[in-house]
C-alpha positions in Angstrom: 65.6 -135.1 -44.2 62.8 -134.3 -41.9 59.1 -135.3 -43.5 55.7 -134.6 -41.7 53.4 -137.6 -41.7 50.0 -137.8 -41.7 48.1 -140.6 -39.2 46.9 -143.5 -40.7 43.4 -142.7 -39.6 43.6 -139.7 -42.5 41.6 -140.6 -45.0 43.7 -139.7 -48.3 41.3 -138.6 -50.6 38.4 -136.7 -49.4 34.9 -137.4 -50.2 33.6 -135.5 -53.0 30.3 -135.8 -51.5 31.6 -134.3 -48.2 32.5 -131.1 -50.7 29.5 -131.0 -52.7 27.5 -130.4 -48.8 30.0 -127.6 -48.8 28.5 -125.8 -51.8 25.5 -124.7 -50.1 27.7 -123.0 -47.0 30.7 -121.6 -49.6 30.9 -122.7 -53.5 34.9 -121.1 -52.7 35.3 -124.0 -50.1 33.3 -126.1 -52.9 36.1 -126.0 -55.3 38.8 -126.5 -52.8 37.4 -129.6 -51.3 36.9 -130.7 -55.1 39.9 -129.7 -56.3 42.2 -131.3 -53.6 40.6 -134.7 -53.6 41.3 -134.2 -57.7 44.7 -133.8 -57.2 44.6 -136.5 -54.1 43.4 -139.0 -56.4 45.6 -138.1 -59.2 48.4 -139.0 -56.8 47.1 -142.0 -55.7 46.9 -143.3 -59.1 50.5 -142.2 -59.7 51.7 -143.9 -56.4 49.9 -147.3 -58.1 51.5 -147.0 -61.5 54.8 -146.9 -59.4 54.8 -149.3 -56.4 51.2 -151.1 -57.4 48.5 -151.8 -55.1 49.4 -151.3 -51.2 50.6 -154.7 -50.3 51.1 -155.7 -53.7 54.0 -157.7 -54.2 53.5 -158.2 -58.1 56.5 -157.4 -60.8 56.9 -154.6 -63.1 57.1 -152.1 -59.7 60.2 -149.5 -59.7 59.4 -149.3 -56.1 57.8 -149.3 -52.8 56.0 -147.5 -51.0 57.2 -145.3 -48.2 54.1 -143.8 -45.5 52.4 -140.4 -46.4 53.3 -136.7 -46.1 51.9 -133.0 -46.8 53.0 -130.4 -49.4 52.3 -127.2 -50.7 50.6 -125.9 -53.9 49.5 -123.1 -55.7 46.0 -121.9 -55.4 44.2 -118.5 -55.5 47.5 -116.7 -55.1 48.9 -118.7 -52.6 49.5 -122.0 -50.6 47.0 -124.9 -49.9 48.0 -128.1 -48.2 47.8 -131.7 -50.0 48.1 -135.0 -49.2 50.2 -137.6 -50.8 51.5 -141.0 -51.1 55.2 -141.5 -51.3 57.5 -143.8 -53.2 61.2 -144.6 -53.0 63.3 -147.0 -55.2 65.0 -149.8 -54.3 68.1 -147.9 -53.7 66.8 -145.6 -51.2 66.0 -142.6 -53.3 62.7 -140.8 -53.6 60.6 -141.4 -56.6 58.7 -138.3 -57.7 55.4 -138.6 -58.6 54.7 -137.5 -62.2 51.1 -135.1 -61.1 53.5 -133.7 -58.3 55.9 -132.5 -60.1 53.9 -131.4 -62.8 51.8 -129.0 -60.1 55.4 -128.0 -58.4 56.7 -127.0 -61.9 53.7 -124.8 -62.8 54.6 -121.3 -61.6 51.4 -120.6 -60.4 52.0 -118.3 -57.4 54.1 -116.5 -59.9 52.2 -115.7 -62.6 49.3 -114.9 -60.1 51.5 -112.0 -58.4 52.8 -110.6 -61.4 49.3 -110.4 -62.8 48.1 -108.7 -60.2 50.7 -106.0 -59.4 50.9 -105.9 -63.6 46.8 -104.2 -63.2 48.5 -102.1 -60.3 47.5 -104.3 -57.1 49.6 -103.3 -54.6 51.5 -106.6 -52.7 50.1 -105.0 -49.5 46.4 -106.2 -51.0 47.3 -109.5 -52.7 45.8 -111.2 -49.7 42.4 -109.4 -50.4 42.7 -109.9 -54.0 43.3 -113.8 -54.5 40.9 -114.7 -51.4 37.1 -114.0 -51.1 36.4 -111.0 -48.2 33.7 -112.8 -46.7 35.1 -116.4 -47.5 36.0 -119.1 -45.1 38.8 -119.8 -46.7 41.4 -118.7 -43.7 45.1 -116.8 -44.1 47.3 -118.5 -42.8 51.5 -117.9 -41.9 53.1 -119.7 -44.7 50.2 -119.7 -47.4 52.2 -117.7 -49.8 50.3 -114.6 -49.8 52.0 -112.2 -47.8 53.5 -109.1 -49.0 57.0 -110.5 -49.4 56.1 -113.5 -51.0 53.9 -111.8 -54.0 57.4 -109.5 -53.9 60.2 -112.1 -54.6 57.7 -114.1 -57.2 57.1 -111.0 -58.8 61.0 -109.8 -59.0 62.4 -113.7 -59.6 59.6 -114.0 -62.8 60.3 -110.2 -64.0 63.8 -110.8 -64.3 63.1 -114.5 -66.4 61.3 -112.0 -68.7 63.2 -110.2 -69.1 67.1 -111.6 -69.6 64.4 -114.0 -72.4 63.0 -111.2 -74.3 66.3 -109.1 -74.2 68.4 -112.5 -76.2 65.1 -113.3 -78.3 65.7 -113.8 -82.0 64.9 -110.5 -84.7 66.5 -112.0 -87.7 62.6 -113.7 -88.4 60.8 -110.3 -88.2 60.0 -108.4 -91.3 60.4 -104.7 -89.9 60.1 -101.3 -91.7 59.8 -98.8 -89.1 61.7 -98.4 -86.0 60.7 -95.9 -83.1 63.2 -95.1 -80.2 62.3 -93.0 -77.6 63.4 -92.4 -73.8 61.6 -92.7 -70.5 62.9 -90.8 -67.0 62.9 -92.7 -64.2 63.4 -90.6 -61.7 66.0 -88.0 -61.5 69.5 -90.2 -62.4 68.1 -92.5 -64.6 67.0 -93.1 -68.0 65.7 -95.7 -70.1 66.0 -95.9 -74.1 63.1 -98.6 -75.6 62.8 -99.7 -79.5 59.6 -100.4 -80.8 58.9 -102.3 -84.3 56.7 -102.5 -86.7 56.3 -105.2 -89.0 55.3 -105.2 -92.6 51.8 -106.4 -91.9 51.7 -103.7 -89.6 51.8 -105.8 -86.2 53.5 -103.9 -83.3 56.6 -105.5 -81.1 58.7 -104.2 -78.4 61.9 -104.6 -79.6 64.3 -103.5 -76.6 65.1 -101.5 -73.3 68.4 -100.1 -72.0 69.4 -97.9 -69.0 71.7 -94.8 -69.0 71.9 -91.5 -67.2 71.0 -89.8 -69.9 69.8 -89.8 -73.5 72.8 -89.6 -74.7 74.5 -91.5 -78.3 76.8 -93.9 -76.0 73.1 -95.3 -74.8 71.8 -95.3 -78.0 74.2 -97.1 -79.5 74.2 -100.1 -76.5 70.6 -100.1 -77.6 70.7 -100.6 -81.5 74.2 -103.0 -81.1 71.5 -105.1 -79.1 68.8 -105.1 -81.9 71.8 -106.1 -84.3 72.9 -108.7 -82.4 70.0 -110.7 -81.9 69.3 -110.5 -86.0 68.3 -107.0 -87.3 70.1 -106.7 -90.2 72.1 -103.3 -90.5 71.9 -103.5 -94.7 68.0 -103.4 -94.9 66.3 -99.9 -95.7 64.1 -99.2 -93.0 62.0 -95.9 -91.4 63.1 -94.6 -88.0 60.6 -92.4 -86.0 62.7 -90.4 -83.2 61.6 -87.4 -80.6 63.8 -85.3 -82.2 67.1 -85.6 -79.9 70.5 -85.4 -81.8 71.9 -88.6 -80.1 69.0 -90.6 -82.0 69.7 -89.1 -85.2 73.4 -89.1 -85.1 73.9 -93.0 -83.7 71.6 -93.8 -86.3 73.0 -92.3 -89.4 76.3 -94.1 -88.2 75.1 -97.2 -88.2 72.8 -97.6 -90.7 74.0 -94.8 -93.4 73.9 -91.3 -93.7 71.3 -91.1 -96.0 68.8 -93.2 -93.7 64.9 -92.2 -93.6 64.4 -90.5 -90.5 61.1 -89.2 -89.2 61.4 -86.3 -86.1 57.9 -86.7 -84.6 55.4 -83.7 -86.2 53.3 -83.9 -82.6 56.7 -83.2 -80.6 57.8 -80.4 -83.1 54.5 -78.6 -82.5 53.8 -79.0 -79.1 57.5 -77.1 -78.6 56.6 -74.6 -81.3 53.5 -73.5 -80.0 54.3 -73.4 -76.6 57.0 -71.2 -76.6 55.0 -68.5 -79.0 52.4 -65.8 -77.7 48.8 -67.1 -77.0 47.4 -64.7 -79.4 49.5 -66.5 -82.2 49.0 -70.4 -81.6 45.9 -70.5 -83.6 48.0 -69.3 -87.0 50.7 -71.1 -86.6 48.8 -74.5 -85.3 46.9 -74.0 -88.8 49.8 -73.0 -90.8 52.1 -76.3 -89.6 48.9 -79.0 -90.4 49.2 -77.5 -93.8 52.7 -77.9 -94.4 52.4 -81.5 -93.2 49.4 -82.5 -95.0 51.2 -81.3 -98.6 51.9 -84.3 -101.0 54.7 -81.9 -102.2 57.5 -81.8 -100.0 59.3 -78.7 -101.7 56.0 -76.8 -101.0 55.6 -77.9 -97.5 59.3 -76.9 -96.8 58.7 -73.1 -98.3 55.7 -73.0 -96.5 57.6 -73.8 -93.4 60.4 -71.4 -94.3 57.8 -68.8 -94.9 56.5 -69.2 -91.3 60.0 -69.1 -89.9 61.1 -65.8 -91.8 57.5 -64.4 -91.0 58.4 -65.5 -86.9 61.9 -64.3 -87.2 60.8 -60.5 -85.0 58.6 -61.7 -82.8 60.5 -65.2 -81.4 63.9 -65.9 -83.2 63.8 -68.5 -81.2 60.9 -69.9 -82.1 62.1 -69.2 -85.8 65.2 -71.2 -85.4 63.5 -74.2 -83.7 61.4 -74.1 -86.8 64.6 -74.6 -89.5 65.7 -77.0 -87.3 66.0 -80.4 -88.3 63.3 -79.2 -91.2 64.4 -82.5 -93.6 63.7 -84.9 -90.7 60.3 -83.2 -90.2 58.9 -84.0 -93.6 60.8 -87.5 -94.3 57.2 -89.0 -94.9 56.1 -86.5 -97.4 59.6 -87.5 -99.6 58.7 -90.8 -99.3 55.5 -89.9 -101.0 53.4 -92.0 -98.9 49.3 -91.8 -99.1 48.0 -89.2 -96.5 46.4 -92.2 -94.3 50.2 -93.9 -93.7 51.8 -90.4 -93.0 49.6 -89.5 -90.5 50.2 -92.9 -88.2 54.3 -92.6 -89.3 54.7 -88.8 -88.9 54.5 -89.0 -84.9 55.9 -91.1 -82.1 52.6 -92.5 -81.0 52.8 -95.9 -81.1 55.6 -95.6 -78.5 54.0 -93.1 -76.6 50.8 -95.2 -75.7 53.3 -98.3 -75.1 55.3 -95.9 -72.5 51.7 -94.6 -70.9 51.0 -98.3 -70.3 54.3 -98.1 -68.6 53.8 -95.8 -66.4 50.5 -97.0 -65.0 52.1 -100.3 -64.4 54.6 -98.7 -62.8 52.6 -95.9 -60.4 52.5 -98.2 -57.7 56.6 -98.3 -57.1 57.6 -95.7 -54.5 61.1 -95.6 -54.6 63.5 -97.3 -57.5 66.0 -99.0 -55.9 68.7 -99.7 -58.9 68.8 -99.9 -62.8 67.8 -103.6 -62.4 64.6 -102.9 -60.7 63.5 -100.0 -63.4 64.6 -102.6 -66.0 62.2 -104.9 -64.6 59.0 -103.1 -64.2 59.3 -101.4 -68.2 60.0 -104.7 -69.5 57.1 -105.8 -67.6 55.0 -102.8 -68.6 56.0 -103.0 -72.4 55.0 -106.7 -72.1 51.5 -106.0 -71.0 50.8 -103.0 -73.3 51.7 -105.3 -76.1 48.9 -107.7 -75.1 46.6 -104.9 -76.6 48.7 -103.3 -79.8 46.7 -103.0 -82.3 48.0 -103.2 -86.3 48.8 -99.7 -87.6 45.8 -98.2 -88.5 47.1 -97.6 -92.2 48.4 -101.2 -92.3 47.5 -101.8 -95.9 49.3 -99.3 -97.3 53.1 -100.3 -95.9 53.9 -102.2 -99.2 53.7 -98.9 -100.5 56.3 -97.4 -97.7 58.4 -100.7 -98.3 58.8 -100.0 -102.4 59.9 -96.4 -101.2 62.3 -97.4 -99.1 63.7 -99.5 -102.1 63.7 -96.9 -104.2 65.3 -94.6 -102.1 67.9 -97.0 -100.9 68.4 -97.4 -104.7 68.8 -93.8 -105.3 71.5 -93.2 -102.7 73.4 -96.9 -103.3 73.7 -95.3 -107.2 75.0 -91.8 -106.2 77.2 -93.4 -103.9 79.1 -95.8 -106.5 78.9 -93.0 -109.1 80.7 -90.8 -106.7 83.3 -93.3 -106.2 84.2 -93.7 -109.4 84.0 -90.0 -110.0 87.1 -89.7 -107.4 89.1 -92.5 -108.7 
């Protein structure tokens, strides 16, 4: 193997006083000096733990000496070269040095580019963002910090993410409420996320999936995943959809007919209102936050029905989108849940803001390449947005939504066996 060797007249550990004259001229050059003859050192002292003192012929070594070469390692983003002493066995093979490999297996570089392009710097600037403008600090071919470096360290670390947080374990988290919802990606290409949230109202981003469309065959790829890695089918919990069949029907197959689901209010109104005559959003923006601030949910359903008969001439339409999936619409209100806890589990927003943080991540790509690629930068994105999930605002009231669930588990478990003895 061919090895670049430094002349013996290099000294191998610069000066630190030689980098503290440097502070006046460029602290940046400061701290590389410094930081070099660290490492230098550091190295030195390995090499003397290994093969002792040079010319040393004392027991206890597992080695000898063998000259001096260069390598590589992370700094600012990119590359910076270091001196080091190197050691080989007795039977001819190289003897890594413990701070060497400890640098070498530090993905540095890695977590520096996906960092960067994760706060939407593009790989064309990473050169301007991990070295001083007016520093003396020179770019150099092969420092690491071109364009298709910052690329392949940000793909090859992405997809580690990934292929982890897609097989990490469920079974230890204590979730009540589920949202799915989809995100388009283009014009051929969909992708289905899961987001949880736990009793104590802490927020985790449960999955991702691709598909062509939001259809139940991608849905269902999607929650066999969650089961899978540990979410147990048996357990009672709250599902917050958009309101697309697919959702509802997948998920009343595989957890029960008779599982809680909330259709986002927010979604139901926004289509509502749009479709009606200007003139008319006012009433019928005031008559829906009624309904959906009722504690009754028999009363907020006639009140509903009311608006849909009193619709029925001027948009059947708009009529019939309101009867639709009416029972979804008012889950929360059945539960009986304190006005505080409805209003955070009534909507899809907790997804919503996660999938905003996604797209911003993600304004920077141009041109999605394949399903692999779009899989890569929502993971990514869903990673980062939860770095700043905060708990449900009406956190302290979920042990009230977890006894409802009970109960209403209960309820249907009872009707269920009575019914089956009924038919035999």
């Amino acid at each position: 193997m061919t090895t670049i060797t430094t002349p013996s007249s290099l000294a191998l550990v610069p000066s630190l006083e030689t980098a503290w004259q440097d502070v006046d001229s460029s602290f940046e050059r400061f701290c590389l000096t410094a930081g070099i003859g660290a490492i230098e050192q550091m190295l030195c002292e390995d090499a003397q733990q290994l093969a002792g003192a040079p010319h040393n012929r004392s027991g206890g070594r597992v080695g000898h000496r063998w000259g001096r070469t260069k390598g590589k390692i992370g700094f600012h983003g990119g590359k910076v070269a270091v001196h080091r002493p190197r050691v080989r066995s007795y039977d001819g093979h190289e003897v890594a040095l413990p701070t060497w490999r400890a640098a070498q297996a530090e993905d540095w570089l890695g977590r520096w580019a996906m960092n960067l392009m994760l706060i939407n710097v593009s790989t064309r600037k990473l050169r301007r963002a991990v070295r001083l403008p007016e520093g003396d600090l020179p770019v150099i071919a092969g420092d690491g910090t071109s364009k298709s470096a910052a690329s392949r360290r940000f793909v090859a670390l992405s997809a580690e993410r990934l292929a982890e947080w897609m097989t990490s374990d469920l079974s230890k988290l204590d979730l009540v409420v589920i949202q799915i919802d989809g995100l388009h990606i283009g014009n051929d290409l969909v992708l289905v996320a899961a987001l949880g949230i736990d009793a104590d109202g802490h927020k985790h981003p449960l999955a991702l999936i691709e598909g062509a469309t939001e259809n139940a065959a991608v849905v269902q790829a999607l929650i066999d995943n969650l089961i899978e890695r540990g979410l147990d089918p048996k357990v009672c919990r709250l599902f917050i959809i958009d309101g697309a069949k697919a959702l509802s029907k997948v998920i009343r197959r595989t957890f029960g007919a008779h599982t809680p689901i909330q259709r986002c209010q927010l979604h139901k109104a926004r289509n509502v209102i749009e479709r009606l005559p200007k003139p008319l959003h006012a009433s019928v923006r005031r008559v829906l936050r009624q309904a959906w601030e009722l504690d009754d949910a028999d009363k907020a359903e006639r009140l509903l029905r009311n608006l849909a008969r009193h619709l029925d001439q001027e948009a059947p339409g708009v009529a019939a989108s309101i009867l639709e999936g009416l029972d979804e619409m008012l889950t929360v209100n059945r539960l009986g849940l304190p006005v505080t806890l409805r209003r955070s589990l009534a909507c899809t927003n907790s997804i919503e803001n996660m999938m905003g943080t996604v797209r911003r991540v993600c304004r920077n790509v141009k041109r999605w390449r394949n399903a692999a690629m779009a899989l890569r930068w929502t993971a990514a994105g869903m990673m980062e947005a939860a770095k700043g999930f905060r708990r449900l605002k009406a956190y302290k009231h979920l042990p009230i939504l977890r006894a409802a669930l009970a109960a209403h588990q209960s309820k249907y478990v009872t009707q269920r066996v009575e019914h089956d003895a009924d038919a035999a």
